[in-house]
Each structure stands twice: as structure tokens, then as C-alpha cells.
N, C-alpha and C positions, 0 to 999 in steps of 0.2 A: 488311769493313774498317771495320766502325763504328767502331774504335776512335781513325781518325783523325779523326774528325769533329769532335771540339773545339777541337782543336788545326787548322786547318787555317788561318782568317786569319792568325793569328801568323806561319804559315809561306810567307803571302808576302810581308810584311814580310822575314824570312831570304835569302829567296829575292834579294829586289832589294838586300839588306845583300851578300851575297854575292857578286853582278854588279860591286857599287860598289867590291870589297874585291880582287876579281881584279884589277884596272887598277893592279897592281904589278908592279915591273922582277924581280920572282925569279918566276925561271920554274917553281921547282917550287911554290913555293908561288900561284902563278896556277892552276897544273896542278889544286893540291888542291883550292882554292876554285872554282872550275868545276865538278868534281869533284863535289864535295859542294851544289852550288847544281842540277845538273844531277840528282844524284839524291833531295832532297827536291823537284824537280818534277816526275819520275819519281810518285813516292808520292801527292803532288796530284792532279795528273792522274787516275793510276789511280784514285783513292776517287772523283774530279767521273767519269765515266766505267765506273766498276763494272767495271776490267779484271780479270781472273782475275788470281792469283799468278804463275803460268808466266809470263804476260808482262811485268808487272812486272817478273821476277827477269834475264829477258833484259835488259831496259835498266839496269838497277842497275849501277854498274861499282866494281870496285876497282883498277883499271888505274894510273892515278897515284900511288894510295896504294902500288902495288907498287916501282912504279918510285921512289918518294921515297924507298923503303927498300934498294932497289939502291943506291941513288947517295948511301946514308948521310946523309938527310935526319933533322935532329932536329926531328920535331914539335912541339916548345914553341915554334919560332919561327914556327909559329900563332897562340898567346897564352901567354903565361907565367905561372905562378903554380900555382895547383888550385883545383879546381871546388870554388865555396863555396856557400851555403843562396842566397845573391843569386842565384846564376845558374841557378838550379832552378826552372824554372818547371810543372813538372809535378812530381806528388807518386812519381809511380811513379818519377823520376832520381834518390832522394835515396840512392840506394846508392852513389852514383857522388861524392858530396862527400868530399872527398881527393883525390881522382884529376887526373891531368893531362892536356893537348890528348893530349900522347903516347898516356898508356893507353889515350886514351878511342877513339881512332883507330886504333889493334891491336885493339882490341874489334869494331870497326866493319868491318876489314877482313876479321878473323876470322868476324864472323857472315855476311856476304857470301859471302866462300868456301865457309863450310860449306850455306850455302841452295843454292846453284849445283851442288854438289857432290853434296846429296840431289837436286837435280833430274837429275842425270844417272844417278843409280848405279836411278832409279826411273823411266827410259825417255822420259826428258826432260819428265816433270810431277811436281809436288808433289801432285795433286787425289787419291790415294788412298795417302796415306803417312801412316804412324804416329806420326812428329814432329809436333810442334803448329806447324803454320806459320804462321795468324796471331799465336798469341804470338810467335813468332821474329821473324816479320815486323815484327811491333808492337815491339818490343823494338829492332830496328834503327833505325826509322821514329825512335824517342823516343829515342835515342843520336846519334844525326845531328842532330837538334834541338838537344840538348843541346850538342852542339861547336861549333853555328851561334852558340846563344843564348849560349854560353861567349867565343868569340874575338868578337863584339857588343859584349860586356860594357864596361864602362868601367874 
């Protein structure tokens, strides 16, 4: 997981942005912000700690975000607008300028389920499978960033 190592004070800065940010009367949007604070400390963790992916991908959840889309949540009432060059603070997100809280969190949910999902179909580990899962992994890690450093934003 070297690849989180640059990025990793930033994100707890996020981290306590996003603790300060739950402490709102809509419940699903608590739900989300927990959510997504709980799994970039998830990701922390693991790089301070050297955990394998398998375990990692056990604590990761998309559980809220499921439920937010049950119950016809529109994620821009996250933050509104689309992701601009301001809010890119790594260079590998800049594919994502246009996009909005929405997409970026279908993205996010999507890449979730499909990890969890190679972990199953491959007898409950990633450690000998042909997906590239630190990229994938890396890729999730800098999208959750991006939506933290996104609804931050001013």
C-alpha cells in the first residue's frame, strides 16, 4: 500500500472534517458521512499497520450508500455543484473534474462491491487473483478522498 503514503495526513484532517460534518439532523446523510469517515480510517489504519487487503476489504462498507439509494437519496445533497481543478488535490483525480458528489459515490459503491465480490468468487481472498487489486484498491482509496476533499470544499 505504498501508494497511500503521501496522502495519508491530509486524510486525517478528512477524517475529523467528516466526524464535525455528521453532527447533522438528516439521517441519511449522517449515515453517509460516518460511512465514508469510517472507511478512509479503515484505509489509514491498514497502510499505519501493514494489514493485508482481505482484511481491509472486510471492514470497508457500502451499507449506507446502499440504503441511501433505497430510500431515493440524491447525493448532491452532499455538496452541489461538480468537481472542479480546486478540489483535486491529487493529480491522478483529474479524470473526475466534471463529475458530481452523485457520480462520484456510484463510482465508489461500485468499486466496493466489485472488490468484495472478487473476494468471494476467489474463496474469500484477493492474495492470488489476476485483478490488480492494489490499483483497484488505490483507485477507491483516491475517490473517497476526492468526495471527502469535494463536500470540504468551500
Amino acid at each position: 500500500m505504498e501508494w497511500i503514503k503521501l496522502s495519508i495526513a491530509p486524510v486525517k484532517d478528512l477524517i475529523g472534517f467528516l466526524h464535525t460534518k455528521s453532527k447533522t439532523n438528516d439521517v441519511i446523510k449522517r449515515q453517509l458521512f460516518i460511512e465514508l469517515r469510517d472507511n478512509l480510517n479503515v484505509f489509514s489504519n491498514g497502510f499505519l499497520n501493514e494489514s493485508p487487503y482481505d482484511i481491509i476489504l472486510d471492514l470497508l462498507s457500502n451499507a449506507a450508500i446502499q440504503q441511501a439509494i433505497k430510500e431515493n437519496f440524491h447525493f448532491n445533497k452532499l455538496k452541489k455543484g461538480i468537481i472542479e481543478d480546486r478540489h483535486i488535490k491529487d493529480d491522478r483525480n483529474k479524470k473526475y473534474k466534471g463529475w458530481t458528489a452523485e457520480k462520484l459515490m456510484d463510482k465508489i459503491d461500485e468499486k466496493i462491491t466489485e472488490l468484495k465480490n472478487i473476494k468471494k468468487l476467489n474463496n474469500g481472498s484477493v492474495a492470488n487473483v489476476k485483478n490488480n487489486i492494489p490499483l483497484m484498491m488505490s483507485n477507491l482509496y483516491f475517490r473517497m478522498k476526492l468526495v471527502a476533499d469535494f463536500i470540504r470544499s468551500q
